[in-house]
TIVO-386232 format. One record per residue: residue in one letter; x, y, z of N, C-alpha, C in turn; residue number from 1. Coordinates in Angstrom, 2 decimals. Each point is the difference from the previous one (the first is absolute). Layout:
TIVO-386232
+------+---------+---------+---------+---------+---------+---------+---------+---------+---------+-----+
| code |    n_px |    n_py |    n_pz |   ca_px |   ca_py |   ca_pz |    c_px |    c_py |    c_pz | pos |
+------+---------+---------+---------+---------+---------+---------+---------+---------+---------+-----+
|    A |       X |       Y |       Z |       X |       Y |       Z |       X |       Y |       Z | NUM |
...
+------+---------+---------+---------+---------+---------+---------+---------+---------+---------+-----+
END
This chain:
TIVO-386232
+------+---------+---------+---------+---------+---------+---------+---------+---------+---------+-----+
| code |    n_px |    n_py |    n_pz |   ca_px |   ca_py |   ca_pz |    c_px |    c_py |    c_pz | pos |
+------+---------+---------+---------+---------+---------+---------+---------+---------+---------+-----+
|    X |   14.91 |   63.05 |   50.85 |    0.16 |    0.12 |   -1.42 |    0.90 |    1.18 |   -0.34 |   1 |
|    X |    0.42 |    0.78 |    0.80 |    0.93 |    1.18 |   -0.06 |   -0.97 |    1.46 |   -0.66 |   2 |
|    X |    0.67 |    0.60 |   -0.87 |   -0.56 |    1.09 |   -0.62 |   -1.22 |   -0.53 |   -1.39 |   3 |
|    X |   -0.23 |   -0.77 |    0.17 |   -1.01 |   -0.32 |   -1.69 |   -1.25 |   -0.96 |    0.64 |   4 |
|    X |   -1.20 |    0.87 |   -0.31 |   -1.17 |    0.16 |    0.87 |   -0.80 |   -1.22 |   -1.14 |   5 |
|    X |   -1.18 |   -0.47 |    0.33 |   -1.13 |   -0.63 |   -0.52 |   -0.13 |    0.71 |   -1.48 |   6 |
|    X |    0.24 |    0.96 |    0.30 |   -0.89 |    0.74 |   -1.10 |    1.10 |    0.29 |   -1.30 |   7 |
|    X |    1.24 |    0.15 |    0.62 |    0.93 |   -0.06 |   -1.15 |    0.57 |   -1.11 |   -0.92 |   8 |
|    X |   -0.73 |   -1.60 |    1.13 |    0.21 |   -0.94 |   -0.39 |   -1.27 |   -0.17 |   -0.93 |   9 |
|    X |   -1.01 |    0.03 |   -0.05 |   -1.10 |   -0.22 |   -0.98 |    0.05 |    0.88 |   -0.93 |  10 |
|    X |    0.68 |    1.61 |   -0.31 |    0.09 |    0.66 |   -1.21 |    1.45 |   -0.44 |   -0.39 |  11 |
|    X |    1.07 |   -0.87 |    0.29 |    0.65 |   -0.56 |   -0.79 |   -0.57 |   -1.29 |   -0.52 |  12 |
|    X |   -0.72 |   -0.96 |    0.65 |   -0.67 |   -1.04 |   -0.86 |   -0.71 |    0.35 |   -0.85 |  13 |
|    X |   -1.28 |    1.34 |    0.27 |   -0.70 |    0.33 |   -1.10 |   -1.00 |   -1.11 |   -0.33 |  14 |
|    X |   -0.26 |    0.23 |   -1.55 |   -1.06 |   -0.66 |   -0.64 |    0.43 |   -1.38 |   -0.67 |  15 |
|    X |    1.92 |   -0.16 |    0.63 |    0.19 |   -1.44 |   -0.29 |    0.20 |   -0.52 |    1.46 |  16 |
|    X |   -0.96 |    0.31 |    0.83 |    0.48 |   -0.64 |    1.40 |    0.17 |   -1.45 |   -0.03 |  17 |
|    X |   -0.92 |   -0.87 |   -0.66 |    0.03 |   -1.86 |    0.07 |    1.31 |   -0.32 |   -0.47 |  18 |
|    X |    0.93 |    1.26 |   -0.91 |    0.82 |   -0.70 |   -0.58 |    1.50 |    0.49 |    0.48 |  19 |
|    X |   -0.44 |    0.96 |    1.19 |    1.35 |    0.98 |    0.24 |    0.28 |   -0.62 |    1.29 |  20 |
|    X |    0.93 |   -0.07 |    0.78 |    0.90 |    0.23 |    1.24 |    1.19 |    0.79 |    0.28 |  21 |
|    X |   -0.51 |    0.30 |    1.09 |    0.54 |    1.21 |    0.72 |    0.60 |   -0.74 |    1.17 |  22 |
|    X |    1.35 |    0.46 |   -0.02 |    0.70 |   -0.58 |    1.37 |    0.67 |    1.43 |    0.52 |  23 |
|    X |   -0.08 |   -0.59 |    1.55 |    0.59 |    0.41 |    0.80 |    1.23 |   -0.60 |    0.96 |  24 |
|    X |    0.50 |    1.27 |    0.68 |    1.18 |   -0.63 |    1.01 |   -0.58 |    0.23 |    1.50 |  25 |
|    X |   -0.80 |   -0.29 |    0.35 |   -0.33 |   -0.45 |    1.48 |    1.18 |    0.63 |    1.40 |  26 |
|    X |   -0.44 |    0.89 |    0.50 |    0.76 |    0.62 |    0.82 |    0.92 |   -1.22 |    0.70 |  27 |
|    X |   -0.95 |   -1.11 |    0.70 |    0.51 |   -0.88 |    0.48 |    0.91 |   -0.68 |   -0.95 |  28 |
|    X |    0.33 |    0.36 |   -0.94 |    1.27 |   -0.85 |   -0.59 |    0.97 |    1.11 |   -0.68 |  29 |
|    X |   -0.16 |    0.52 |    0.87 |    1.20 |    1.84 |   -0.47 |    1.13 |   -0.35 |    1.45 |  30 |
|    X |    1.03 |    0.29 |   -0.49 |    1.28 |   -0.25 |    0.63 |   -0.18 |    1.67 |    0.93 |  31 |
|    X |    0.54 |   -0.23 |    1.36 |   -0.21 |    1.25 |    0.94 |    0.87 |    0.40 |    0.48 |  32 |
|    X |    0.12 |    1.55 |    0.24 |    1.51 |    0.64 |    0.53 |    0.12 |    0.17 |    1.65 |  33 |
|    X |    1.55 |   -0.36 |    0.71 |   -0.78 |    0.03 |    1.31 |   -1.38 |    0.76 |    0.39 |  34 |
|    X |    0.24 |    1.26 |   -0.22 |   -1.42 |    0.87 |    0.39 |   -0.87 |   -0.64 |   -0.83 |  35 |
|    X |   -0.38 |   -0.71 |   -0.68 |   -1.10 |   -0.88 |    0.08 |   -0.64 |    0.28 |   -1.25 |  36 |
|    X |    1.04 |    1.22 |   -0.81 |   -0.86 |    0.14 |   -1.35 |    0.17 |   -0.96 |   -1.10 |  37 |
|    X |   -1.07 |    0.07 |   -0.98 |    0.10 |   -1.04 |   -1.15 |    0.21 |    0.32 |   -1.16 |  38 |
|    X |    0.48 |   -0.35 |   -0.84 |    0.41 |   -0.24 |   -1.32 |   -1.66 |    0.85 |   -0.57 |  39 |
|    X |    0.77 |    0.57 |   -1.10 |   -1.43 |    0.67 |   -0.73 |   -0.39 |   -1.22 |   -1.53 |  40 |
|    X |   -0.74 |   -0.06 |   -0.84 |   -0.29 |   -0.84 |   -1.57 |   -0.24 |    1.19 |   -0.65 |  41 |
|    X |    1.32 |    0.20 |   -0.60 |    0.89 |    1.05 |   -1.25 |   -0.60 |   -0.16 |   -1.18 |  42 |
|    X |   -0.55 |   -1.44 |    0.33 |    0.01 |   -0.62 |   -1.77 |   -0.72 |    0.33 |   -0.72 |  43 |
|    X |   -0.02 |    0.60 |   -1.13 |   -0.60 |    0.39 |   -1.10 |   -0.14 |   -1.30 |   -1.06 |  44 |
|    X |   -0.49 |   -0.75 |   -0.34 |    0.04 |   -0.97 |   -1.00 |   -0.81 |   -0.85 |   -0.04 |  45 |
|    X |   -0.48 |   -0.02 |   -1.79 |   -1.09 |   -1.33 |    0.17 |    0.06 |   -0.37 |   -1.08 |  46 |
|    X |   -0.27 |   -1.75 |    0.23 |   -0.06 |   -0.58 |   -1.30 |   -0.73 |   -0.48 |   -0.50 |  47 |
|    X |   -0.69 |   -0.51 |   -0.98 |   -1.00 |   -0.12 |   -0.84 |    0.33 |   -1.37 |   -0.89 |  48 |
|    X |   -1.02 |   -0.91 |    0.40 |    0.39 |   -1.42 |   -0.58 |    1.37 |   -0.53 |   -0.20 |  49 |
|    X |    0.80 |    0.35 |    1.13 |    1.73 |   -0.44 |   -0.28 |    0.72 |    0.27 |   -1.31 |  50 |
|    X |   -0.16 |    1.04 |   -0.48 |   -0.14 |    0.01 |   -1.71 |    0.35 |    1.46 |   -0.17 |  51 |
|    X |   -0.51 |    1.13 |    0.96 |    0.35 |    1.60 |   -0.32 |   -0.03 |    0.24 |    2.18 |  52 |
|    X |    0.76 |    0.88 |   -0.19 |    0.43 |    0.55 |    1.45 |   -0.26 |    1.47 |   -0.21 |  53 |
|    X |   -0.04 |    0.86 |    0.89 |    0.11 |    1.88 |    0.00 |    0.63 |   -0.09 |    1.26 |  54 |
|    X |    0.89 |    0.96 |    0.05 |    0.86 |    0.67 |    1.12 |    0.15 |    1.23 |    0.04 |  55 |
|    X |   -0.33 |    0.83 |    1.10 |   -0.19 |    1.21 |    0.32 |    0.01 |    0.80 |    0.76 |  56 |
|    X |    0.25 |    1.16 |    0.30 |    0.85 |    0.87 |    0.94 |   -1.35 |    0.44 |    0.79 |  57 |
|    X |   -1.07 |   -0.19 |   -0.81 |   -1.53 |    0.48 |    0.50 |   -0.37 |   -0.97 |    0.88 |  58 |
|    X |   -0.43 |    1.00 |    1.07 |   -0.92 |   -1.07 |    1.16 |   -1.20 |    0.52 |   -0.22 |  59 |
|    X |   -1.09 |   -0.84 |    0.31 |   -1.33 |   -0.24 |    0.03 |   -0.93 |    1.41 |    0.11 |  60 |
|    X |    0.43 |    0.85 |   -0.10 |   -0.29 |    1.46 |    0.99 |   -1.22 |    0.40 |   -1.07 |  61 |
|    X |   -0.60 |    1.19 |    0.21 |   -0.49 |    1.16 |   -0.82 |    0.91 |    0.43 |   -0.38 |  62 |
|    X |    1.20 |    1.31 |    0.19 |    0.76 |    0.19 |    0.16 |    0.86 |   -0.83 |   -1.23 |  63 |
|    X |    0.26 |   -0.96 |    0.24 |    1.23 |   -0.77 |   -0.67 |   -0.51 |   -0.34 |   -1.65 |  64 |
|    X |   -1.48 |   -0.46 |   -0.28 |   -0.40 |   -0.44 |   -0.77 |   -0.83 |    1.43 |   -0.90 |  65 |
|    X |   -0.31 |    1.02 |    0.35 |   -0.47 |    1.17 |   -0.62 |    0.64 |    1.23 |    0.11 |  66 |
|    X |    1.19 |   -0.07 |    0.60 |    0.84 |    1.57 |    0.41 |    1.60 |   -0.23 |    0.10 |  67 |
|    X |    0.78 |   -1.09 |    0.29 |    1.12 |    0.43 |    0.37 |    0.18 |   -0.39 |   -1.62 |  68 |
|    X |    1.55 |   -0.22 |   -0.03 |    0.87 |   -0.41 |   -1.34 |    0.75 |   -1.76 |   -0.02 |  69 |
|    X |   -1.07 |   -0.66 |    0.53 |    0.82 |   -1.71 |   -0.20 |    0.86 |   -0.43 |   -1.26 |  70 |
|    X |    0.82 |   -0.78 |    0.43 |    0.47 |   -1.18 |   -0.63 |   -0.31 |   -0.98 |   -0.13 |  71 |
|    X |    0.37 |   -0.85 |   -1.16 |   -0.95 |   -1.58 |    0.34 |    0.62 |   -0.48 |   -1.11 |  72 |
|    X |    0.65 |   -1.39 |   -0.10 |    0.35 |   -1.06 |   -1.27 |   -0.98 |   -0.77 |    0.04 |  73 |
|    X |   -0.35 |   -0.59 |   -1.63 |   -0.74 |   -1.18 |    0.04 |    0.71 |   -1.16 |   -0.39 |  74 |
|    X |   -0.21 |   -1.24 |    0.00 |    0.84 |   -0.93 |   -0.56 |   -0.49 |   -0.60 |   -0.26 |  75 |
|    X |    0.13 |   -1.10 |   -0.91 |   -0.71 |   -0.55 |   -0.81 |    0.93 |   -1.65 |   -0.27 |  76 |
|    X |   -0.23 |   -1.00 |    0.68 |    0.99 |   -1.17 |   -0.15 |    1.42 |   -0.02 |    0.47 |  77 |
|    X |    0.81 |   -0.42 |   -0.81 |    1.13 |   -0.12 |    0.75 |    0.57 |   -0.54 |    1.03 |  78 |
|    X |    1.22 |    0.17 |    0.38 |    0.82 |   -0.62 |    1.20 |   -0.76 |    1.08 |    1.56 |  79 |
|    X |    0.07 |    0.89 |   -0.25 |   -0.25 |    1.41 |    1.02 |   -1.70 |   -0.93 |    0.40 |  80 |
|    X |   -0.47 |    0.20 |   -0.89 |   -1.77 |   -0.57 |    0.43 |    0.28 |   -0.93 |    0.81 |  81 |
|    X |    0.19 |   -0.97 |   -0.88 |    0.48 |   -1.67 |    0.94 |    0.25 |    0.39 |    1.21 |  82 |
|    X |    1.42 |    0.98 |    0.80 |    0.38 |    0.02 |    1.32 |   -1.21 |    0.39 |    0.72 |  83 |
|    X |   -0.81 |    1.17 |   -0.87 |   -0.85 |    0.50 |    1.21 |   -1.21 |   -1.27 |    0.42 |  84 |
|    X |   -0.47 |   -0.01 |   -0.89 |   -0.82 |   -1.40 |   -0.10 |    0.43 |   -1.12 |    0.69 |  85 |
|    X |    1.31 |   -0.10 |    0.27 |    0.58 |   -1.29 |    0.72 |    0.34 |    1.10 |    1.60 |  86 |
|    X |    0.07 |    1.08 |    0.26 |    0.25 |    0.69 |    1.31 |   -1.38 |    0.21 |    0.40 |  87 |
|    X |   -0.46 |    0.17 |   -0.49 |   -1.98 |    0.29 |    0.28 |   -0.04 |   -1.46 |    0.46 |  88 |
|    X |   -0.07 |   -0.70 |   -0.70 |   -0.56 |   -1.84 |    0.38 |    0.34 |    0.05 |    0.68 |  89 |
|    X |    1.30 |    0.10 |    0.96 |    0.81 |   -0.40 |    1.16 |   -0.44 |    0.03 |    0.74 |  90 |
|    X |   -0.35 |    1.82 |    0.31 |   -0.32 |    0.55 |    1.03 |   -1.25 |   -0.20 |    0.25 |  91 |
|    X |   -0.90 |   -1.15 |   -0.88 |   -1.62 |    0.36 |    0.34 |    0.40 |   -1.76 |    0.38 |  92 |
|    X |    0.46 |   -0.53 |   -0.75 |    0.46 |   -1.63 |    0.84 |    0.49 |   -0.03 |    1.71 |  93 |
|    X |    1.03 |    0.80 |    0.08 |    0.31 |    0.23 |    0.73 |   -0.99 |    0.83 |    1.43 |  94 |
|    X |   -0.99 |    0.48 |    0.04 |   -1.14 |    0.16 |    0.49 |    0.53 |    1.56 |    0.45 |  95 |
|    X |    0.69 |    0.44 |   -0.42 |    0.36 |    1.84 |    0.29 |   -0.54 |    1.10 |   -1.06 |  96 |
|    X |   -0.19 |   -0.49 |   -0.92 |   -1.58 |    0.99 |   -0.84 |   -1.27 |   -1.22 |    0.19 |  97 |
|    X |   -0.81 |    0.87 |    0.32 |   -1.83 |   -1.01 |    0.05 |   -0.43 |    1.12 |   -1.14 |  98 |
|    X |   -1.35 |   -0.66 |   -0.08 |   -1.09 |    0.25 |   -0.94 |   -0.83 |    0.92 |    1.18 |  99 |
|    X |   -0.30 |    1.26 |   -0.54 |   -0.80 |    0.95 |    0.77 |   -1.21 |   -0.24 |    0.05 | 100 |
|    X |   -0.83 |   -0.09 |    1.04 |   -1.56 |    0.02 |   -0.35 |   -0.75 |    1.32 |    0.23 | 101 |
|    X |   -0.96 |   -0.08 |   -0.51 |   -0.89 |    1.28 |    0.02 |   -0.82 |    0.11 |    1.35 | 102 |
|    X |    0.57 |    0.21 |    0.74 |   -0.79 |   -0.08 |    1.39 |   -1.17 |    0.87 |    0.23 | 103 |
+------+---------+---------+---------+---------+---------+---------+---------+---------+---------+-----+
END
């Protein structure tokens, strides 16, 4: 599952867990450098009923969410929504983001 533990996956579902998903990028589907290292998941972004997106410079941290200085757009419809919403689908069609479970 890389760097994002059980536990960071159930305080992002929270108290809408039945209604939230959380994906991941599966080491086994991270592209590798000869020496054998992998691709890191940069991604900051989530969307919310295909309808509003957030994007953000903040990762998941203590740190990021109570101390540093983030960035973040929200969006709200549009052409921009649509792509992510249609690049998200892809990649979870495509079987290279899964649905995390709470192990």
């Amino acid at each position: 599952m890389g760097n994002v533990d059980s536990d960071a996956i159930q305080a992002l579902a929270g108290p809408a867990s039945p209604l939230t998903t959380v994906y991941i990028w599966p080491l086994d589907e991270r592209a590798r450098d000869p020496q054998g290292r992998h691709g890191s998941f940069r991604t900051k972004c989530a969307v919310a009923d295909n309808r509003v997106a957030l994007i953000s410079s903040a990762n998941l941290t203590e740190y990021a969410l109570n101390l540093n200085m983030e960035l973040g757009i929200h969006i709200v419809g549009g052409e921009v929504l649509a792509q992510i919403v249609g690049h998200v689908d892809q990649l979870i069609s495509d079987g290279i983001l899964r649905a995390a479970t709470q192990e």
